[in-house]
N, C-alpha and C positions, 0 to 999 in steps of 0.2 A: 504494500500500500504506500503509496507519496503520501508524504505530510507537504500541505502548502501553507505556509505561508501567511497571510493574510495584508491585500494589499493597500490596506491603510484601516484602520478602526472610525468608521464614519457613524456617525449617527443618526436619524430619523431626521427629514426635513430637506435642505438644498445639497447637503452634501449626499444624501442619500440617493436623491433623484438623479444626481452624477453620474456616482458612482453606476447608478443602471442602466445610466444611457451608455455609459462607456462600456459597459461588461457586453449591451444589447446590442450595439453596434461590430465591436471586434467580435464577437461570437456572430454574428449574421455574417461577417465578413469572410472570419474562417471556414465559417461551413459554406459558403456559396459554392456551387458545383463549378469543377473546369473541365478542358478538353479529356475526352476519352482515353486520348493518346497520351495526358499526362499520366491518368492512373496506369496505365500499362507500363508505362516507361517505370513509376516507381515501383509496381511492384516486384518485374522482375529486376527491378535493380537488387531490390532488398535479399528476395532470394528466402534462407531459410534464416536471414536476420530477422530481430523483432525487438524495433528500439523503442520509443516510447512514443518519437511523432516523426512525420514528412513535414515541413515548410516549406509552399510552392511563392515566390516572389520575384521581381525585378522584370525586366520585357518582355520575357515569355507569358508572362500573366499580365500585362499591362495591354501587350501589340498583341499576342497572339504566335503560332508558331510558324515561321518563313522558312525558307532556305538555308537562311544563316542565323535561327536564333538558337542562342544556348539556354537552353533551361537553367534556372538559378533554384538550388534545394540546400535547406539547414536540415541534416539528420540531429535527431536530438536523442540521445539514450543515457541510460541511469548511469554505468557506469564505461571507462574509455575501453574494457574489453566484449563491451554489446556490441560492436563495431568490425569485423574480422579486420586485421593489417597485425601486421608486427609488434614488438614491443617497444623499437625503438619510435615509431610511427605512432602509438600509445602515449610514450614518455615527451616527443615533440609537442603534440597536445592539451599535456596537460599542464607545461611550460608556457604554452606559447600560442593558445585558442584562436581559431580553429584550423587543424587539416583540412585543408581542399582536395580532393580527389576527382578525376574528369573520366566520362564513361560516354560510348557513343552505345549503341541501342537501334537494332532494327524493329519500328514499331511500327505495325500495321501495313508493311510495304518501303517505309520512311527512313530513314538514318536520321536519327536526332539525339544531341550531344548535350550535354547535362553539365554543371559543376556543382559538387558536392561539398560542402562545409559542414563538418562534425564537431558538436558540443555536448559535455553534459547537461544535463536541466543544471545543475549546482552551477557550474557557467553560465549558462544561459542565465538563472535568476541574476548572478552577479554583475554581467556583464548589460544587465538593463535596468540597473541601479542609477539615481540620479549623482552617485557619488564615484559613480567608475570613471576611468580616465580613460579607459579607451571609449571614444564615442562610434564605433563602427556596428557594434548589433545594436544598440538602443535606436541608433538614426533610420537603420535598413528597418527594423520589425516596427518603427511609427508609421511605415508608408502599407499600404494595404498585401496583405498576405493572406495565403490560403493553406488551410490545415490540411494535406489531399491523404495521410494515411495517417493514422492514430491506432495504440497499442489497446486501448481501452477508456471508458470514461475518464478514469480519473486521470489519466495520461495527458486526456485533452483539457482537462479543467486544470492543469497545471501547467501546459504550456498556453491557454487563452490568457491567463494571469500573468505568465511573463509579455504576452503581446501586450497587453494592457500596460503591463508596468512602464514596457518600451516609450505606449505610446505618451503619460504620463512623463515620464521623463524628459522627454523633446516638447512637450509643449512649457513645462517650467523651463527650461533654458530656451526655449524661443520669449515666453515673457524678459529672461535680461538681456540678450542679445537684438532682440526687434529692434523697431522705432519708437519713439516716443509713446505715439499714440496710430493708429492705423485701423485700416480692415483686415479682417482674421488671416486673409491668404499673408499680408504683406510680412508678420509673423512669423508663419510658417517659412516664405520662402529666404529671410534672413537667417533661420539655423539653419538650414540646407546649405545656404551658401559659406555659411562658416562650417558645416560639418564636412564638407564638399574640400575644404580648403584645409583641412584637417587631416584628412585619410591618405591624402597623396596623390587622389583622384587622376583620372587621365582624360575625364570626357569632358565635353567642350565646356562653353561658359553654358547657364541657362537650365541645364540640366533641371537641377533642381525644381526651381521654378515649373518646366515644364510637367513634370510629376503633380505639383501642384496645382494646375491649371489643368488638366485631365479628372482631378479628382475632388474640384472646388467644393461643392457641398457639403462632400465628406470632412471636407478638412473647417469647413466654419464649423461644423456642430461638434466637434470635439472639443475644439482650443477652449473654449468656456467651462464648459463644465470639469476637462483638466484642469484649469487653475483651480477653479471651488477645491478640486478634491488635493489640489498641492498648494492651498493657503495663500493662491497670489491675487489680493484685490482687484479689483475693477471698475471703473466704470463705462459704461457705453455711450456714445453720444451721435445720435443721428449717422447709425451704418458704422462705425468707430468703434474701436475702444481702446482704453489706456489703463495700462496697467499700472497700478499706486506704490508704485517701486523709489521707495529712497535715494539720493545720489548713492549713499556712504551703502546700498544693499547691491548698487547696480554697478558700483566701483568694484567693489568684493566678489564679483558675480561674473567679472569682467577677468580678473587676474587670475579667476578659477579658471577661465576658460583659457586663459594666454598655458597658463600649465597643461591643457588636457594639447592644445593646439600646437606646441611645441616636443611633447613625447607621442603624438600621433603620428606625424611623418616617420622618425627615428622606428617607431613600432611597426610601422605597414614595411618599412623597408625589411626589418629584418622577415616580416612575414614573406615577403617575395622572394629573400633568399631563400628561405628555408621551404616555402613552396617549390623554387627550381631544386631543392635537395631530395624531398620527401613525395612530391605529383610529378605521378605518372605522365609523359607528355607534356611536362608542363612548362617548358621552354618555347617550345611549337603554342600551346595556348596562349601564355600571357605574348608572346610576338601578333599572335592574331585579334587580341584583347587590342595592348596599345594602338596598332593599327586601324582597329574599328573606330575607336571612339576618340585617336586622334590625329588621325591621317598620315602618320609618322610611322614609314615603313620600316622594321625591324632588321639590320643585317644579323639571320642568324648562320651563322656558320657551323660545320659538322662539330668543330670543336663546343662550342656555344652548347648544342642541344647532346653531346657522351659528356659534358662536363658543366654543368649548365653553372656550381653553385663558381666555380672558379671564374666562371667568365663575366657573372652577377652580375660585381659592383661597377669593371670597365662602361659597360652597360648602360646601367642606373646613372652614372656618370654623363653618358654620351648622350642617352634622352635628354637628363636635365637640359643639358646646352641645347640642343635642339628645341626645348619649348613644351615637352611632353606632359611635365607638371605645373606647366603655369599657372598660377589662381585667378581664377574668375575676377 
């Protein structure tokens, strides 16, 4: 049995009402049905695994499936050996969350390619905390996701609670990093664009935003009753709102964030090394990654893809100067 949690102790009245909308929302969210061809893909992915969830997100679930989209899935299991891989592949994990692993898959007649990211729930809860430093699963599980395989109830009542926490978490730091005062998207797409400039991101400027703008309604009827449930004031004023933020709460709020925004790049690096050490293919991937979403075609060389972690950082190096990580 999971023990969960509890994702804040609210009381009867506006916090209550919140809390329901948010619980009724990402739970409608995650259960919305998707393509046919996703369920198949995950199930024989899994095989005679049985971890606790599937998490379907990012353009595959946004655009639908093309030629060239990869499907994006968080496996979520109890512990890092519900997973088959190795022990060293194990022990990178639980260092240095999440393994990516990449799978292509004949479905239905189709070839479609997948990237996999493995977490505990114990990660996953941590790592959707408003107090974590890495902002990379809190940011990705606030934008809409689909639960396509779950191990049992209580599996999924504990990973809808981390999607909630997630989404929670980004709407309180979109209250310090916004504007003054605004409309709800204008919010939203201000932590994006600092979360976006955070991870070491490769796709273009807008990104974000764009996310936002596909899914506007969604995203006004959360921001609100988020604050209620994370104690950030408000008032609204004709389509507006401003949140009742102190200089001396938004200064503090600010130097938090220069800390999480200064150990995120340094972190997503070592994650790409350690991706070209431990995924399969994953030299040839991330080359066809950067390329996609930044027009910046990859020299990879034979040496590059039998030795992928030695040839990294030259690399890492040579995009910089090329423009590859520029900030929005």
């Amino acid at each position: 049995m999971i023990e969960q949690p509890p994702l804040k102790d609210t009381s009867s009245g506006m916090k209550g009402r919140a809390l329901q909308c948010l619980d009724e929302q990402i739970g409608q969210e995650l259960a919305t049905p998707v393509s046919r061809h996703v369920v198949d893909f995950v199930e024989q992915m899994l095989g005679e695994a049985t971890p606790l969830g599937v998490l379907f997100y990012g353009s595959g679930l946004r655009s639908g499936i093309h030629a060239d989209t990869l499907l994006d899935f968080y496996v979520i299991v109890h512990n890092q050996s519900d997973w088959p891989r190795g022990r060293l592949a194990c022990l990178a994990n639980t260092l240095l969350p999440p393994n990516v692993e990449y799978r292509e898959l004949s479905i239905g007649g189709r070839l479609l390619r997948a990237k996999i990211a493995i977490l505990t729930l114990a990660q996953f809860r941590r790592l959707t905390r408003f107090s974590a430093l890495n902002t990379t699963v809190w940011a990705r599980f606030s934008q809409p996701v689909r639960l396509v395989w779950q191990r049992d109830a209580a599996a999924a009542h504990a990973l809808r609670r981390c999607v909630m926490r997630a989404t929670l978490t980004a709407a309180r730091w979109a209250a310090f990093l916004g504007p003054e005062k605004g409309e709800c998207d204008a919010f939203w797409n201000a932590l994006y664009r600092q979360t976006y400039q955070a991870e070491l991101r490769v796709e273009k400027a807008g990104r974000g935003a764009g996310i936002v703008a596909s899914y506007q309604e969604r995203y006004q009827s959360l921001l609100l009753p988020c604050w209620q449930l994370a104690d950030v004031p408000y008032v609204a004023e004709g389509g507006e709102v401003r949140p009742l933020i102190t200089p001396a709460e938004k200064t503090r709020a600010e130097q938090a964030w220069q800390v999480r925004r200064q150990s995120g790049r340094p972190l997503n690096i070592l994650r790409l090394i350690k991706a070209a050490y431990t995924f399969t293919g994953g030299a040839r991937y991330a080359a066809w990654k950067i390329e996609r979403h930044s027009g910046i075609k990859v020299p990879l060389t034979p040496f590059a893809e039998k030795h992928p972690l030695l040839a990294a950082p030259p690399l890492v190096w040579w995009l910089w100067r090329k423009g590859a990580f520029r900030r929005s």
